[in-house]
C-alpha positions, -999 to +999 in steps of 0.1 A: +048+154+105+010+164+108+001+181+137-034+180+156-058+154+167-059+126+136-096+132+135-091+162+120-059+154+101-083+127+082-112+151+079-092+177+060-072+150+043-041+161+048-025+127+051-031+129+009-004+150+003+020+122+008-002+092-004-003+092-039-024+060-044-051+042-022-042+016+004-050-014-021-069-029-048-082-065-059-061-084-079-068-109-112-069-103-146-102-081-147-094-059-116-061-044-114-063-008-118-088-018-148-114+007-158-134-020-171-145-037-132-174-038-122-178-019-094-208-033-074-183-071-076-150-053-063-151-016-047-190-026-032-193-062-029-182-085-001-149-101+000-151-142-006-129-167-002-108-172-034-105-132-043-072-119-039-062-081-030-035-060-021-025-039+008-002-013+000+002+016+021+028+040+010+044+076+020+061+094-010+078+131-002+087+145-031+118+161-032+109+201-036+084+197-008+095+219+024+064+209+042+089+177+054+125+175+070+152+177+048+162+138+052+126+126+043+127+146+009+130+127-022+119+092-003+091+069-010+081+045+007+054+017-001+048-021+013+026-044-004+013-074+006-010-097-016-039-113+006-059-144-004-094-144+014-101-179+027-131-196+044-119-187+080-101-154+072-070-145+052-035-159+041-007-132+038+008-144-001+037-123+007+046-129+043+079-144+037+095-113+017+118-090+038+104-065+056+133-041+070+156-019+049+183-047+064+169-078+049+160-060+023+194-050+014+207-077+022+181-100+000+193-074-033+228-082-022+220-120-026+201-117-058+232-097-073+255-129-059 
């Protein structure tokens, strides 16, 4: 949808337009979108094993924007993930969720029974 080298798409920012959030945050019962972390222990300190974060990319087109194609308007579109940082890297929490919009739908479909 953006046109150009993504250099310069990131340097303008104009990937923002349709990101309405950052990619992630930590997670526990002092971090999550809480005004009250500290920042130098989160946002600037160094992951260790035991935190947990998210990653949570997401695309939302709102539905008045003409900037995008017709069949994207109105859509959002985010996947999370919940990482664990261990001693010798990460663990994925949320790896065994359904990732496609077919085992997706077909996961609702089960949970409605």
């Amino acid at each position: 949808l953006l046109e150009g080298p993504v250099e310069r798409v990131l340097e303008l920012g104009l990937q923002r337009r349709w990101t309405l959030h950052g990619t992630g945050h930590m997670l526990g019962m002092d971090v999550h979108d809480c005004a009250a972390a500290r920042r130098e222990a989160y946002v600037d300190g160094t992951l260790e094993p035991g935190m947990c974060l998210t990653v949570e990319p997401g695309l939302y087109f709102q539905a008045d924007d003409l900037t995008v194609p017709q069949e994207y308007r109105g859509i959002g579109v985010r996947i999370e993930d919940d990482i664990l940082v261990t001693e010798d890297g990460n663990r994925n929490l949320s790896s065994d969720l359904p990732r496609t919009s077919t085992d997706v739908e077909a996961w609702m479909a089960r949970l409605k029974g």
